[in-house]
C-alpha positions in Angstrom: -24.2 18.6 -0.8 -20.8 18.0 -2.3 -19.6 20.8 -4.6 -19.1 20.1 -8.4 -16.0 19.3 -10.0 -16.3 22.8 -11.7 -16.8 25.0 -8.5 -14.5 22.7 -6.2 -12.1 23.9 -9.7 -12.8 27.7 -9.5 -12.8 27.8 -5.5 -9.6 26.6 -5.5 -8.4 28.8 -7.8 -9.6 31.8 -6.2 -8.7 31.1 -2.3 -5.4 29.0 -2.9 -3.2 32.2 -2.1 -5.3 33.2 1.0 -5.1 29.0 2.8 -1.7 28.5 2.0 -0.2 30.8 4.1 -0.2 28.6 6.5 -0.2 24.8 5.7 -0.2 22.0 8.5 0.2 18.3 7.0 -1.0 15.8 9.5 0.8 12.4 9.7 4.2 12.2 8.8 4.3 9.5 6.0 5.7 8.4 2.8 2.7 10.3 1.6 3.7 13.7 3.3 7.3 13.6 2.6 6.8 13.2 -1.2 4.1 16.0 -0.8 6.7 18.6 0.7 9.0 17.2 -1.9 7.2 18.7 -4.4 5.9 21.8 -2.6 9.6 23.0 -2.0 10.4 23.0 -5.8 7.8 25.7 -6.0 8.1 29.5 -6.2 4.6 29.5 -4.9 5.0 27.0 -2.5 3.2 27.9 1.3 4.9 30.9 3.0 5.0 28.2 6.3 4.7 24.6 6.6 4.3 22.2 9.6 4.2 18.5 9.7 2.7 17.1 12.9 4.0 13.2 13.4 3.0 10.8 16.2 6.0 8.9 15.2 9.9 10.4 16.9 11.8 10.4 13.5 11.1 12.1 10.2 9.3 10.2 7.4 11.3 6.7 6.7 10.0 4.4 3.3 7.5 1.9 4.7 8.3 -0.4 2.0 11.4 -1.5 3.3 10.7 -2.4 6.9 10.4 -5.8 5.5 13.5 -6.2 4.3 14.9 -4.2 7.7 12.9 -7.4 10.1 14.3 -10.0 7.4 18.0 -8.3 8.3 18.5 -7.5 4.7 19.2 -3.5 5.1 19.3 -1.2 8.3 17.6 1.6 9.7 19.7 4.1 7.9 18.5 3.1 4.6 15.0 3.9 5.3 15.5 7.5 6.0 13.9 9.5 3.2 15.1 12.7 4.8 17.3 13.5 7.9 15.6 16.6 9.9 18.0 19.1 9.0 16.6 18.6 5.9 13.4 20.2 6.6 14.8 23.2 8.8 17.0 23.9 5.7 13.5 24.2 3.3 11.6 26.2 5.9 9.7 23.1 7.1 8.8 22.8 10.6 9.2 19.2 12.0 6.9 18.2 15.1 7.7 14.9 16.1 6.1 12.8 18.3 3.5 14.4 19.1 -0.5 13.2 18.8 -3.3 15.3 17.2 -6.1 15.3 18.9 -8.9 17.3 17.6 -9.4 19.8 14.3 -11.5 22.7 14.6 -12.8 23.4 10.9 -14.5 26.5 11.6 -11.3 28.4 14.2 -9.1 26.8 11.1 -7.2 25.0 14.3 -5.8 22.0 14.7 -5.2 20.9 18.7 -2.5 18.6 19.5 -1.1 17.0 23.0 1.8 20.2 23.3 0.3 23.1 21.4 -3.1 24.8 19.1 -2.0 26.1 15.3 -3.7 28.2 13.2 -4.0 26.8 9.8 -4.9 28.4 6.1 -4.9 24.9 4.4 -4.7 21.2 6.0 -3.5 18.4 5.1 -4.8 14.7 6.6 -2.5 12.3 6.1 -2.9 10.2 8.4 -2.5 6.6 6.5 -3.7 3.6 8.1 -4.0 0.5 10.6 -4.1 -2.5 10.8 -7.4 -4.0 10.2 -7.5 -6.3 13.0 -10.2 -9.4 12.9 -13.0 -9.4 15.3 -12.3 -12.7 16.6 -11.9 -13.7 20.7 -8.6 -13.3 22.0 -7.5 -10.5 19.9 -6.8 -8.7 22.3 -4.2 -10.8 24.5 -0.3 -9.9 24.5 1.6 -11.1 22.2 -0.6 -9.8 19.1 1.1 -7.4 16.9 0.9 -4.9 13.4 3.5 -4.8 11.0 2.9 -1.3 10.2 5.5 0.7 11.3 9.5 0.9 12.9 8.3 -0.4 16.4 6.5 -3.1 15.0 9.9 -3.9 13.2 11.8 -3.9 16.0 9.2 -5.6 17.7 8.9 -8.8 15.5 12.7 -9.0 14.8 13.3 -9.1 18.6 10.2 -12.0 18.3 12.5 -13.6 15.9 15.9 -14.0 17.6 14.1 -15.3 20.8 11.9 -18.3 18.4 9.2 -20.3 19.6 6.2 -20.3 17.2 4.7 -17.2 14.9 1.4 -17.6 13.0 0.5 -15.2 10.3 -2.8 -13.8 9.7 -3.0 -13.0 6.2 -1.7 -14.1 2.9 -1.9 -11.2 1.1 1.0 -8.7 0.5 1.7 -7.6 3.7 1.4 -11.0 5.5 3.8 -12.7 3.4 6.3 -10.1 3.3 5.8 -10.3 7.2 5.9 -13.9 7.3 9.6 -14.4 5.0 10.9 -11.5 7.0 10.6 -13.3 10.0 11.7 -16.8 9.5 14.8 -15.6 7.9 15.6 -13.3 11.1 14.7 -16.3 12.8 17.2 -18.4 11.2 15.7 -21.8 11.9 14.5 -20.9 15.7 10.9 -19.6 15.0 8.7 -21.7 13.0 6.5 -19.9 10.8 2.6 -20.1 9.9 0.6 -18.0 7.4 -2.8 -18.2 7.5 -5.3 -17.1 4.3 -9.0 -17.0 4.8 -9.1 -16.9 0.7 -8.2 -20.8 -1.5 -5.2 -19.2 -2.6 -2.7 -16.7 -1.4 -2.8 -13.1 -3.0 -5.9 -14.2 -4.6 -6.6 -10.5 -5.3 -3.6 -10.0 -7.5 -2.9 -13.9 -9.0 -5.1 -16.4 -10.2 -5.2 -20.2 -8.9 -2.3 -21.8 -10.5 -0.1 -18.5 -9.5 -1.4 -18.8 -6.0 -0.5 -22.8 -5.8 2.8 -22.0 -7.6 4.0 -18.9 -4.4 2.2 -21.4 -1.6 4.8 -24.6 -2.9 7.7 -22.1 -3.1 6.8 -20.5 0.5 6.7 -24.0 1.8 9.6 -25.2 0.1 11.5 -22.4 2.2 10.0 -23.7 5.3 7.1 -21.9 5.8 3.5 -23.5 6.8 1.2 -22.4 4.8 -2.9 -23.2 5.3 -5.3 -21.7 2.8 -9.4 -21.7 3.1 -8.5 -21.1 6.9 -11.1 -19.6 8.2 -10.1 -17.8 12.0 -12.1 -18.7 14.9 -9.9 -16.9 17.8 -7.2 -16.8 19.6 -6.5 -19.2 22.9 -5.7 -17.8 26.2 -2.7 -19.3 28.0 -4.2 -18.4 31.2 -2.1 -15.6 31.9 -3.7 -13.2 29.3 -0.9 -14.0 26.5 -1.7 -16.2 23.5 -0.9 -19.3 23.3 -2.8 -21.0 20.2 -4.9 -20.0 17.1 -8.8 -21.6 16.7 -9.9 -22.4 13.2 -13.2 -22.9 12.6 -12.6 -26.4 11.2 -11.3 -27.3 14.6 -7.3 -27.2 13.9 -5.2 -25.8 16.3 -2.0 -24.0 16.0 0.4 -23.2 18.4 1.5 -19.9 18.6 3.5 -17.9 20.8 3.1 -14.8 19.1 0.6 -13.6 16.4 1.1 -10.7 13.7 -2.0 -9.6 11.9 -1.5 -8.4 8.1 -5.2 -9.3 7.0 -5.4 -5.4 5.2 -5.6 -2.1 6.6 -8.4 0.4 7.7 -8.0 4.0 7.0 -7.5 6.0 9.4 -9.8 8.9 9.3 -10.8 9.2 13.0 -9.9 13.0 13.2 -11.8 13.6 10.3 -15.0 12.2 11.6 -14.7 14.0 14.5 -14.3 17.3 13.2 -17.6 16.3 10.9 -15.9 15.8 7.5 -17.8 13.9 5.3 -16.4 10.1 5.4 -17.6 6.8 3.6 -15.1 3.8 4.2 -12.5 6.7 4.4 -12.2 10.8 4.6 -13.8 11.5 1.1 -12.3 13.8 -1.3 -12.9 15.3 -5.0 -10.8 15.7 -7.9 -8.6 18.3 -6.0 -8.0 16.0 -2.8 -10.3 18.5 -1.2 -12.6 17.1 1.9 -16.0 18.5 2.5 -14.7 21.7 3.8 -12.9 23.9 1.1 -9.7 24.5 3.3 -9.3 20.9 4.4 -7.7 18.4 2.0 -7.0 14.4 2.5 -3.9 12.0 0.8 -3.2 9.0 0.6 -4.5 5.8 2.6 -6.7 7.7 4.5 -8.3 9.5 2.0 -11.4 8.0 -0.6 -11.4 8.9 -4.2 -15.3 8.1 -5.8 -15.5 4.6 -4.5 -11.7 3.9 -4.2 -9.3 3.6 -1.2 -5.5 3.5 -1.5 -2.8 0.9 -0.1 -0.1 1.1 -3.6 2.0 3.9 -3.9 1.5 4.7 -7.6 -2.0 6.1 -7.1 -1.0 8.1 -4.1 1.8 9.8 -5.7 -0.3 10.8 -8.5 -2.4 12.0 -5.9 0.4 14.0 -4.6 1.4 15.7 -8.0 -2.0 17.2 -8.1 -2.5 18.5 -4.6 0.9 20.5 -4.5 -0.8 21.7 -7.7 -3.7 22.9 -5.9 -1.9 24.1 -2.9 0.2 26.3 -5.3 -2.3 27.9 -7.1 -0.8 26.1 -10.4 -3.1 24.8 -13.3 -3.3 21.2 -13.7 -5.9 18.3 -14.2 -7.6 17.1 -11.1 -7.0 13.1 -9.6 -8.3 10.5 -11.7 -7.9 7.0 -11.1 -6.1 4.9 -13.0 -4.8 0.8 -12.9 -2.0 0.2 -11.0 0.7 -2.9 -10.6 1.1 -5.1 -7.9 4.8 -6.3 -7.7 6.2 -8.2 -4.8 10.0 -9.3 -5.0 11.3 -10.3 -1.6 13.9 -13.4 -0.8 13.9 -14.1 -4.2 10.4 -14.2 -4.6 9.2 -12.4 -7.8 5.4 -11.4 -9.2 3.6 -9.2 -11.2 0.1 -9.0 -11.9 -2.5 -6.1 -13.0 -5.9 -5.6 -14.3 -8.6 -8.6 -13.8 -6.9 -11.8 -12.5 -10.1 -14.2 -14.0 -11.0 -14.3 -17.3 -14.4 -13.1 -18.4 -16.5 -14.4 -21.2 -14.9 -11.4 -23.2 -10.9 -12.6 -22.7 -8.8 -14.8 -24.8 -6.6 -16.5 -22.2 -2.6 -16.9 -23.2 -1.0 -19.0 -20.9 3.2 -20.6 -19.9 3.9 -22.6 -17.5 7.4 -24.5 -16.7 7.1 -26.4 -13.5 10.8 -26.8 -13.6 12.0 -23.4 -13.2 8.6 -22.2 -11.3 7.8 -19.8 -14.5 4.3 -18.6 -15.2 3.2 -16.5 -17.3 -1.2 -15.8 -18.3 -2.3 -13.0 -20.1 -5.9 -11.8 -21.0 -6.7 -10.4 -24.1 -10.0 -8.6 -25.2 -9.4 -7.8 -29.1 -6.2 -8.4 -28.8 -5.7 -5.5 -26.4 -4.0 -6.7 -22.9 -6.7 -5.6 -19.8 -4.8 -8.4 -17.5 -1.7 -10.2 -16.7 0.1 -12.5 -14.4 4.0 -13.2 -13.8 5.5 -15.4 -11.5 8.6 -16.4 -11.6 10.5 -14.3 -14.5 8.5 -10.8 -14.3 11.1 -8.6 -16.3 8.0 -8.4 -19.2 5.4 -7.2 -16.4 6.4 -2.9 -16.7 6.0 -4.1 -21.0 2.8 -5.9 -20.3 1.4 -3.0 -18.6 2.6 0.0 -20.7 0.8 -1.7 -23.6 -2.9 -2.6 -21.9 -2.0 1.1 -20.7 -1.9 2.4 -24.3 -4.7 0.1 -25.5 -2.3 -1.4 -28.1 -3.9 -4.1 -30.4 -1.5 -6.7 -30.3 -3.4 -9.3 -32.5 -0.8 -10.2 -35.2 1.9 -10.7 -32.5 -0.2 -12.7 -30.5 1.8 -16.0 -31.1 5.2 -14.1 -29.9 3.2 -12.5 -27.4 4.1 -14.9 -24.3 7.8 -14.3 -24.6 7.8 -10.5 -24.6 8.8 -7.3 -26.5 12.2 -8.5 -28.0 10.1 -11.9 -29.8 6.8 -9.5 -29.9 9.1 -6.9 -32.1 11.4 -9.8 -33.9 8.2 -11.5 -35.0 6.2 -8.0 -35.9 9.5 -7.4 -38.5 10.0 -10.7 -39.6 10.5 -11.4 -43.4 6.9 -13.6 -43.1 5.0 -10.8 -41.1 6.3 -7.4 -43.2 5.4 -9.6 -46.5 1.7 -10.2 -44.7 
C-alpha cells in the first residue's frame, strides 16, 4: 500500500539528511539540469552528486532542436551548461554511459562502466517516442525527433531531399515537419499526417485547426487530416519506400519521422519493482514506492497525470530540491498549464477546455484576412478556456485571469481585444457611473 500524504510528509522529514549524502540523478535532461540548478543554491544541498547520462554532452534545451534542424540557431545555443560547470559545483558528470539495473534494497544503481552506492535517487529518465504498431515500422529510414542525433539525423535527411512524411500533427510533428522543409529549402517535399479531423486537436478547436492546416499548406506543406495509418511499404531492400492508409492512399516516402506522442520511459523502474501505472508513480514529494527513490519529469506519474510541458515539471522540480534538502514546503499539485507553439512565424496559444460545454458562454473573432482568431469560454464570466491563433500577445493575460478566477462579466464586451480595452472600458466614464 502506498503511504499517506502525511507519513510520505514526516518520513521525509526525518530521513532527508541520512539519503542525501549521496544523490545519483538518472537521465541527464532538461529536467535534471534545472534540478541541480536549484540544489546548488542550497546550504543543505547533497554532500555528493552524480548525474548518469546515456547521451556524450551535458544537458542541452530540448526545445530548441527544432529551430537547430530548421537552421535557425546552432548547437552552441542549446547548451544549458558547459561541463566545467558541474566540476566547479561539486557535480560529477557521467556521460555516455547506460544504466542498466537499480538495486532498491543494496541502494545501487549498476551501469555499463561502474556500481554506485546511493542515499537518494533520482529517475529522470524522460521519454520516447511512441512509435505506432503498424507493419513496416521497423524498416530503415524511420526516425524520432527526440534528441541531438535525431537532429543531425533529419537535417542531413533534408539537404539530400527526396520525400519526408510526418506522422503526427500534434506539437512535435509540426515543429518536426516546418523544421524540415525549411532545411530542405525546396528539395524535400513534406507530408504530415494526423490520425485526429484537425491538427493539434488537443490544444485548438476546429476552426483553429483549419486556420494552422491552410497556413502549413500555404508554406508548402501537405497536409492530410482523418488519416488513419495502415503501414509502411517495403522497397524490397528493407528501407521504406511508401506510407499505407487505411483508405487506400499511398504516399511516397523516402524517409519517415514519427512525432505521434511520447511514452515514458520507466523501464528501470519496472525492473527494479517500483510501483508503475502508464509511468513510474509518485506522491506529493515525487517519491516512488520506495522511500529513497524519487521520479521527475516525463517519466514520472502524478495521480492520474503524465508530463510532456515544461511548466508542470519545473514546479515539480521546485519541490523535490525541497525534499532532498530537508526544507519545508508544499508537496506537487497539479495545476493548468499553456500550450504555446511559435515557430516560422507560426503563433498559438490555447489552455483549459478547447470545446464548449453546456456550462460555457462562447466569445469568439475571426479575421480571415490577417489569419486572426481569437474564442474564449466563459463560465460566470470567469475564463476556464481560450484559444489564440494568429496575434497571441493576450494569451499569458487570458490565462493569469482564468488562473485567478476573476469574474470578468461587466468587461465582457471589451473582453475579445484584451487587458488595455478590458481596463479602458472597466474605467470608462459609462462603466464607473454604472
Amino acid at each position: 500500500m502506498r503511504p499517506s500524504s502525511q507519513e510520505s510528509t514526516q518520513s521525509t522529514q526525518e530521513s532527508t539528511r541520512e539519503r542525501t549524502r549521496h544523490l545519483v540523478i538518472v537521465g541527464n535532461g532538461m529536467a535534471c539540469h534545472r534540478l541541480i540548478e536549484a540544489l546548488v543554491t542550497s546550504p543543505a544541498r547533497p554532500a555528493r552528486i552524480t548525474v548518469i547520462g546515456e547521451e556524450p554532452v551535458p544537458a542541452y534545451n530540448r526545445i530548441l532542436l527544432s529551430p537547430l534542424l530548421a537552421g535557425d540557431t546552432d548547437r552552441a545555443a542549446l547548451t544549458l551548461r558547459e561541463a566545467h560547470w558541474y566540476a566547479e559545483h561539486g557535480v560529477t558528470l557521467r556521460l555516455g554511459e547506460r544504466v542498466l539495473a537499480i538495486d532498491p534494497g543494496k541502494k545501487r544503481v549498476v551501469t555499463e562502466r561502474a556500481r554506485l552506492d546511493f542515499d537518494a535517487l533520482v529517475l529522470a529518465t524522460g521519454s520516447t517516442p511512441a512509435w505506432p504498431a503498424v507493419p513496416g515500422i521497423e524498416l530503415q529510414g524511420v526516425h524520432g525527433f527526440r534528441d541531438l542525433e535525431d537532429a543531425k539525423t533529419l537535417a542531413e535527411i533534408a539537404r539530400r531531399g527526396g520525400q519526408a512524411v510526418v506522422i503526427g500533427g500534434g506539437l512535435l510533428g509540426l515543429e518536426a515537419a516546418l523544421g524540415l522543409y525549411q532545411r530542405g529549402r525546396g528539395a524535400l517535399s513534406v507530408s504530415v499526417l494526423q490520425r485526429g479531423g484537425h491538427l493539434m486537436n488537443r490544444q485548438l478547436d476546429a476552426h483553429a485547426g483549419a486556420l494552422l492546416k491552410k497556413t502549413l499548406r500555404a508554406r508548402g506543406l501537405a497536409v492530410h487530416t482523418g488519416a488513419r495509418l495502415a503501414g509502411l511499404i517495403d522497397d524490397g531492400q528493407g528501407a521504406v519506400a511508401g506510407v499505407a492508409l487505411e483508405d487506400g492512399h499511398v504516399l511516397e516516402a523516402s524517409h519517415v519521422v514519427v512525432a505521434a506522442g511520447i511514452t515514458p520511459n520507466d523501464t528501470l523502474a519496472r525492473r527494479a519493482g517500483l510501483e508503475c501505472d502508464r509511468a513510474i508513480c509518485v506522491d506529493h514529494h515525487l517519491r516512488t514506492s520506495h522511500p529513497a527513490i524519487y521520479a521527475l519529469g516525463e517519466c514520472c506519474q502524478f495521480e492520474a497525470h503524465t508530463f510532456g510541458l515544461v511548466e508542470p515539471i519545473w514546479r515539480q522540480v521546485e519541490v523535490l530540491a525541497r525534499v532532498l534538502c530537508g526544507e519545508p514546503g508544499a508537496g506537487y499539485v497539479e495545476a493548468p498549464s499553456a500550450t504555446r507553439l511559435k515557430v516560422s512565424g507560426i503563433e498559438l496559444y490555447a489552455f483549459g477546455p478547447v470545446e464548449a460545454s453546456p456550462a460555457h458562454e462562447v466569445l469568439r473573432y475571426s479575421d480571415p484576412e490577417s489569419g486572426e482568431y481569437r474564442k474564449l469560454l466563459l463560465n460566470n464570466g470567469r475564463i476556464e478556456g481560450a484559444v489564440l491563433y494568429g496575434d497571441t500577445a493576450q494569451g499569458p493575460w487570458y490565462f493569469n485571469q482564468a488562473q485567478q478566477g476573476a469574474d470578468l462579466s461587466a468587461a465582457r464586451p471589451a473582453l475579445l481585444f484584451g487587458q488595455a480595452d478590458v481596463e479602458a472600458f472597466l474605467h470608462s466614464p459609462s462603466q464607473e457611473a454604472a
